[in-house]
DRENKOL-31944 format. One record per residue (C-alpha): residue in one letter; x, y, z. Coordinates in pm, whole numbers, plus 50000, padded with zeros to 5 digits. Layout:
% DRENKOL-31944
AXYZ ...
***
This chain:
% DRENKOL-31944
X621403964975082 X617293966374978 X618663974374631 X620823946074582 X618683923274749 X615713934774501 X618173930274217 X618963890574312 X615073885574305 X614553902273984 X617763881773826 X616223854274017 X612433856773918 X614053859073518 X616423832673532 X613593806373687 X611643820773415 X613923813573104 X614963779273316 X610803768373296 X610623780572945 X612973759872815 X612153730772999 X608113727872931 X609703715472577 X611243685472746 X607473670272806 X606603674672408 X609693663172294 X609683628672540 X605723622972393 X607313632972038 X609753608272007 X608393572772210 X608153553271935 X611843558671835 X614233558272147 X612933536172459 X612763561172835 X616173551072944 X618163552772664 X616813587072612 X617973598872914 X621393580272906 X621973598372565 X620873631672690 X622713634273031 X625713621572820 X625383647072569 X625133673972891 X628413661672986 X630493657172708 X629273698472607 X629953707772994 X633143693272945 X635443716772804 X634193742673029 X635363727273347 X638503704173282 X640833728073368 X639573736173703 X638043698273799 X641323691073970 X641443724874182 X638233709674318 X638433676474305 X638923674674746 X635763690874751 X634423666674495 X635613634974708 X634723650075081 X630903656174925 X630443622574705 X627713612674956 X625743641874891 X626693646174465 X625453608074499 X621943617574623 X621453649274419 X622783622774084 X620673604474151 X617013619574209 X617743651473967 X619703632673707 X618913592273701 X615503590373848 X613583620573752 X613603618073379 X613983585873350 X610473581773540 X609533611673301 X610383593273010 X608973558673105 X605723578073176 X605463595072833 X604773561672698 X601153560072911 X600013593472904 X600003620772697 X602703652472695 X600363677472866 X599383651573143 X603333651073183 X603653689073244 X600183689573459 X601163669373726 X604483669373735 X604473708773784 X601153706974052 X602533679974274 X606283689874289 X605973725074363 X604313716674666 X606413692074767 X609433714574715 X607683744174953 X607243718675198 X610843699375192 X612583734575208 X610273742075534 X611233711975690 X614693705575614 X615673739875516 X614043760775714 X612463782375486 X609443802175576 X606043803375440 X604673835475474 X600673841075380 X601683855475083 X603613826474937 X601253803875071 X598573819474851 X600433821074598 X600903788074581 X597473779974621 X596573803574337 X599233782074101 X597633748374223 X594103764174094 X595493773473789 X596673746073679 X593913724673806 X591763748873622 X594123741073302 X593743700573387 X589793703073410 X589723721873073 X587783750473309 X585053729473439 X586463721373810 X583473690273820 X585453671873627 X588133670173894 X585763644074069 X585983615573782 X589693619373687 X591523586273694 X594923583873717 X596493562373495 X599943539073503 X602253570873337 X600353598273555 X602153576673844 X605403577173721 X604993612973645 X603713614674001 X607263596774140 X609103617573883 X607643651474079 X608663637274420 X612453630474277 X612563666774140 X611533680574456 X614213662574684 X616703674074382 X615313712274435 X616143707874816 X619103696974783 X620523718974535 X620443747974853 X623233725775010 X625803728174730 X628973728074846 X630223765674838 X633783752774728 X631983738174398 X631813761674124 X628473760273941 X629883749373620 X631773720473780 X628893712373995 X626993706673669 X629263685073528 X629783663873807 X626313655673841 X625673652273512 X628443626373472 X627293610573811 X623953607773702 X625153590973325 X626903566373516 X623653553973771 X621593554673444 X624443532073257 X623493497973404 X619863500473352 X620833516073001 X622553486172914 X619913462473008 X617123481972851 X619123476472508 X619153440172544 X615463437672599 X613703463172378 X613983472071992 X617233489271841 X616883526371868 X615423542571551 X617803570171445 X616933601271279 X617733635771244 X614883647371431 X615763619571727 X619433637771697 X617933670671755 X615553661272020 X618823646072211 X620723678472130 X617733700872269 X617383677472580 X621323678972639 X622293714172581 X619093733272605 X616853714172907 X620103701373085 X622913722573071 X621483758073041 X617943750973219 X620053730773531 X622883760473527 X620403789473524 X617603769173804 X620743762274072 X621873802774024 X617723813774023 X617353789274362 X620673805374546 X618833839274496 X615153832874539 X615593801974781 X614203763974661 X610703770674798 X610193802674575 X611353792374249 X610223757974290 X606753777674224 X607563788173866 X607293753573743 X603783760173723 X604233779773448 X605663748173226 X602063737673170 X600873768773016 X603733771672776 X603653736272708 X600243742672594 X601273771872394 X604253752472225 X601573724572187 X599443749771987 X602353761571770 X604393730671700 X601763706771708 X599053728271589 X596573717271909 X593893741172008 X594533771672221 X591423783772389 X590573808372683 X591213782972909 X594693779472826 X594583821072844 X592633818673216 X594973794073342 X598203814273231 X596653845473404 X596183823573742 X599303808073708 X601203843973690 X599363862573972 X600073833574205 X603833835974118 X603403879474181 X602053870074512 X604573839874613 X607503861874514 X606213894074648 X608063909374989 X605273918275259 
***
């Protein structure tokens, strides 16, 4: 029984890993890519994308589950709408008044928290002193990460128009992580996915259609296909499929944690793909960052 329960947390602890990997590309590539695609069609295109590549995976057994589907559409609706419509969206619509590591910094200190403390009120789930310092240790290390290793500086930050959004964007994501606990049992994963994914395309759809009627014509590319393609497949389908499977195991309050990690390897793709500078306070904050998870994930 200890066994197998060690072996969910370790599958656990490496899927959340992988799933915040993957994901801390989503804030470069929204920065990358403002001046060619406005927020909301970029996350029309890449939930749609999800769910047309989800698709053939699922058709088959849609229909076994489609009672399921119908008896829960209160609850798919809410989960739609905060994980899918709202939280990118807000994402995206931020990316175009701050910059791409402001998007990963506060996204991943405020929702965390907010997760931890939904899943204790709603779900029950406890916060032992160990998890509670080691979410305080993630907090510092980011923070540490945000005031480029001079905490002072904390004092005079000003946030800005997009550090709000990103701010709303955290809240959605941490409703979404709640929620995600409560998947029907009946729902298979993969069809889960796909529901949601087409649930959320179709909330975004209105507002998609009347952001194309007031903004600029969409400047396509190759490197605007790609972007789409890595938001779709990579930071929706796999990063969604392997978070739900990582929360079941380690419960919403513990993995939410490892989005503190997207920061520091945002800052490390920033280095490498966009050739910024990687100092020893990147290196600090990583080292922070990854005790605080040890200690949040540890058993007493």
């Amino acid at each position: 029984m200890n066994q197998a329960s060690n072996q969910n947390t370790y599958t656990g602890i490496w899927l959340a890993l992988l799933a915040t990997f993957i994901w801390s590309g989503n804030f470069i590539v929204a920065k990358a890519v403002t001046k060619d695609i406005p927020p909301i069609s970029l996350n029309f295109y890449r939930w749609l994308v999800a769910a047309i590549i989800i698709f053939p995976f699922v058709f088959k057994k849609i229909k076994a589950e489609w009672k399921t589907v119908i008896q829960s559409w209160h609850y798919l609706f809410w989960i739609s709408l905060t994980g899918i419509a709202l939280f990118n969206t807000f994402v995206y619509i931020g990316a175009h008044y701050t910059s791409a590591i402001n998007l990963a910094l506060i996204g991943t200190t405020s929702s965390p928290i907010m997760s931890v403390l939904f899943a204790r009120i709603f779900l029950k789930e406890k916060i032992g002193w160990m998890k509670l310092t080691g979410m305080i240790l993630c907090i510092i290390g980011v923070l540490f990460l945000l005031s480029k290793g001079n905490f002072q500086t904390l004092l005079s930050l000003r946030f800005s128009k997009g550090d709000l959004w990103v701010l709303l964007a955290a809240f959605c994501f941490a409703v979404y992580n709640t929620l995600v606990k409560k998947k029907p049992a009946a729902l298979s994963p993969a069809n889960f996915l796909f529901i949601i994914f087409s649930l959320g395309t179709l909330l975004v759809l209105p507002f998609y259609i009347w952001e194309t009627t007031h903004t600029p014509p969409v400047v396509w590319s190759t490197n605007l296909v790609a972007a789409i393609l890595y938001l779709g497949l990579g930071a929706s389908v796999i990063c969604f499929l392997i978070w739900n499977i990582a929360i079941g195991k380690l419960g919403a309050g513990r993995t939410a944690l490892f989005g503190n990690l997207i920061p520091v390897f945002s800052s490390i793709e920033a280095a490498i793909i966009l050739h910024e500078s990687f100092t020893w306070i990147h290196v600090t904050s990583m080292i922070i960052v990854f005790i605080g998870i040890v200690l949040a994930n540890s058993q007493r």
